[in-house]
Each structure stands twice: as structure tokens, then as C-alpha cells.
C-alpha positions in Angstrom: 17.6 215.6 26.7 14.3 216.7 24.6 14.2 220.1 26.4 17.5 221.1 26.7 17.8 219.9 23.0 15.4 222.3 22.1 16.4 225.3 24.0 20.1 224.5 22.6 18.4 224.4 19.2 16.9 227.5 19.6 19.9 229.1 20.7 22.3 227.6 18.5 20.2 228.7 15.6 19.8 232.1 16.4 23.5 232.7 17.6 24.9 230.6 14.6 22.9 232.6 11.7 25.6 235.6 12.8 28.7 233.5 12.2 30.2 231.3 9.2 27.3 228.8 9.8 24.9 231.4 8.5 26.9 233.0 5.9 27.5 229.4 4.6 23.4 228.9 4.7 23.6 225.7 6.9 20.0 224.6 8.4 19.5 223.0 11.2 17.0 220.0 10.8 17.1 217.6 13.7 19.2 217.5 17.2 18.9 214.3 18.9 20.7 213.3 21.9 23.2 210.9 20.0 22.6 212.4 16.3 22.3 215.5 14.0 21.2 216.2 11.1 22.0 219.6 8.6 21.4 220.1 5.6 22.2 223.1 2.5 21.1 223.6 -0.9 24.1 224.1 -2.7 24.3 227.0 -5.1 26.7 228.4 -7.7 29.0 230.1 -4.9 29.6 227.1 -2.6 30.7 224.8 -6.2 35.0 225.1 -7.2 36.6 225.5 -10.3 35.4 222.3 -11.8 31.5 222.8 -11.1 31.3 220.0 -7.8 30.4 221.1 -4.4 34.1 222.8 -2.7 35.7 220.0 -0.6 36.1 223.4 1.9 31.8 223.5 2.2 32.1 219.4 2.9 34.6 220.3 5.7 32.4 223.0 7.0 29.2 221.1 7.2 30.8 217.8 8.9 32.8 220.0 11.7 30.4 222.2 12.1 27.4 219.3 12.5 29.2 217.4 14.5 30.8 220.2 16.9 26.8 220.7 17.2 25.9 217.5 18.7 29.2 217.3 20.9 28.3 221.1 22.0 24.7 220.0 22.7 25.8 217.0 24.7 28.0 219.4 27.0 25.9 222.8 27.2 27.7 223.8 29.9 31.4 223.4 28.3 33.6 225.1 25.5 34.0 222.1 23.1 36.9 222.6 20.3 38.0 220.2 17.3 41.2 218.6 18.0 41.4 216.3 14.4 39.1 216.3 11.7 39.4 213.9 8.9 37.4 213.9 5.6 37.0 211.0 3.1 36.2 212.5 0.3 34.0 209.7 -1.9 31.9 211.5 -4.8 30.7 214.5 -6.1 28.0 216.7 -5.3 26.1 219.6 -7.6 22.9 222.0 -7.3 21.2 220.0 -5.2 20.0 219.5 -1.4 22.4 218.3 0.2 22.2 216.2 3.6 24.9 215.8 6.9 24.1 213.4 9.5 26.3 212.8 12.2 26.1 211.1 15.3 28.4 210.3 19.0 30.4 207.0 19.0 32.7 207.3 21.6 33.0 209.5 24.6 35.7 209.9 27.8 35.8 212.6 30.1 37.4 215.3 27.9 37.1 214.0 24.8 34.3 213.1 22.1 34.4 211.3 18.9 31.8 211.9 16.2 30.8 210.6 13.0 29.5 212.3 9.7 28.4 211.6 6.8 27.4 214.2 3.3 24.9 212.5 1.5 23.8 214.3 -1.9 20.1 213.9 -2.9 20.1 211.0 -4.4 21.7 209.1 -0.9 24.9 208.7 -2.3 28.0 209.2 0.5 29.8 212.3 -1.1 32.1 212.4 2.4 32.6 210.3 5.4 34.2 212.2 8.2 35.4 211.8 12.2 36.4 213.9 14.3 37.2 214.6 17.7 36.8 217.2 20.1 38.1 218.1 23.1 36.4 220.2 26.1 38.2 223.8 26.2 
């Protein structure tokens, strides 16, 4: 899956910096066959009220990692979230901050993915699944 990893990559990238993704300032770090990895520094605009990293930005960055590796897996399908459910475990500030997601279960029409928000220092901010079904 190397090369059709890194034409999807290249793709991906340049179609995503157009939507949400982009305007969020998502990046793209590593696209494995089974695994992803995205990270964002977090600045004053993606922090709520109370000065932590918005639970919404968590949300985007798991979906939106994950939906890349399920989307990668099936080039050649529309792939859409059916459930998405965050855990939402500690806080995150102005700092780096780190999704990695990978595949752990798979049927004809449907995928299941794991992620994970990590903040710089390795802690688990979020822990997320999610499943996706082919469109």
C-alpha cells in the first residue's frame, strides 16, 4: 500500500487544505496501511472558555484522522462516519498536539477505527472509536 499511500497522501493533502481540515490547521504526518498519525499546534482560537483545547477541535482531529485511514484503505469508495464516540480524559493547552489512529476491525461495508489525542507531554487527552460505513 506504500504507493497508493503516498499518492492518497498527496491528494488528500492538497484537496483537504480547501476544507475544514485546513482551516482547522491539521497536518498530515504519517499514513500507514493500518495507522495515521496528525498532529496541530493548538493556538488561542482552537482553546474554549476556560483556556483548554475545545472538546469540538478533539472531535475534529479523531474523525477526521481516522476517516483518513478508512478513506485510504478504500480509495476507490465514499466512506462516511456512522458513530463517533469521544472519551474525553484530560486537558490540553498551547502546545503540539498529536492523533494517532489506527484499523481494528473491518467487514465488507463497515470499518472500525481507533484514536487517540495525545498532548506533548504523551498524556491521553481523548480516546475515540468510530465507525464508518462505505457510501
Amino acid at each position: 500500500m506504500a504507493r497508493a499511500s503516498e499518492a492518497f497522501l498527496e491528494k488528500a493533502t492538497s484537496l483537504a487544505e480547501k476544507t475544514f481540515w485546513g482551516y482547522v490547521g491539521c497536518e498530515m504526518i504519517e499514513l500507514e496501511e493500518q495507522r495515521v498519525v496528525v498532529e496541530l499546534d493548538v493556538e488561542p482560537h482552537h482553546l474554549n472558555l476556560i483556556g483548554i483545547l475545545h472538546g469540538g477541535v478533539h472531535a475534529t482531529m479523531l474523525d477526521s484522522a481516522m476517516g483518513i485511514l478508512v478513506m485510504a484503505a478504500h480509495s476507490d469508495a465514499k466512506m462516511v462516519t456512522t458513530n463517533l464516540n469521544i472519551h474525553y480524559l484530560a486537558q490540553a493547552k498551547e502546545e503540539r498536539v498529536r492523533v494517532e489512529a489506527e484499523i481494528v476491525h473491518e467487514s465488507r461495508s463497515m470499518m472500525t477505527t481507533e484514536g487517540k489525542l495525545l498532548n506533548e507531554s504523551g498524556d491521553l487527552c481523548a480516546l475515540a472509536t468510530a465507525t464508518f460505513r462505505k457510501s
